[in-house]
C-alpha positions, 0 to 999 in steps of 0.5 A: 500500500502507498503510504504517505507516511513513509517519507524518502528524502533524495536529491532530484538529480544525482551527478554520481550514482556511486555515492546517492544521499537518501533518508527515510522515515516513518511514524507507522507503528510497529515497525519491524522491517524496511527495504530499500529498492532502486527499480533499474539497478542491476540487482533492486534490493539496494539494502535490508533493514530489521529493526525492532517493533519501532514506531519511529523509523529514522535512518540514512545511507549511501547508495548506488544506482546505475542510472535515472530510476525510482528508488522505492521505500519499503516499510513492513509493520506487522503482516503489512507493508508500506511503501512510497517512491522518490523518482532521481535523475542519475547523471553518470551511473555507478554500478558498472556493468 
C-alpha cells in the first residue's frame, strides 16, 4: 500500500550514482522491517533493514544506482507493508556493468 507516511528524502538529480544521499522515515507503528529498492539497478534490493517493533523509523545511507530510476521505500509493520517512491535523475551511473 502507498503510504504517505513513509517519507524518502533524495536529491532530484544525482551527478554520481556511486555515492546517492537518501533518508527515510516513518511514524507507522510497529515497525519491524524496511527495504530499500532502486527499480533499474542491476540487482533492486539496494539494502535490508530489521529493526525492532519501532514506531519511529529514522535512518540514512549511501547508495548506488546505475542510472535515472525510482528508488522505492519499503516499510513492513506487522503482516503489512508500506511503501512510497522518490523518482532521481542519475547523471553518470555507478554500478558498472
Amino acid at each position: 500500500v502507498e503510504d504517505q507516511r513513509v517519507v524518502v528524502k533524495a536529491p532530484d538529480t544525482a551527478e554520481n550514482g556511486a555515492y546517492v544521499g537518501i533518508s527515510i522515515e516513518s511514524s507507522i507503528p510497529d515497525i519491524n522491517a524496511a527495504a530499500l529498492l532502486v527499480e533499474k539497478n542491476p540487482s533492486v534490493l539496494a539494502g535490508y533493514f530489521e529493526i525492532k517493533n519501532s514506531d519511529k523509523l529514522k535512518f540514512a545511507t549511501k547508495i548506488k544506482m546505475a542510472e535515472t530510476s525510482d528508488l522505492v521505500a519499503l516499510v513492513k509493520s506487522g503482516d503489512e507493508y508500506f511503501m512510497n517512491t522518490r523518482h532521481v535523475k542519475v547523471v553518470l551511473g555507478g554500478c558498472g556493468g
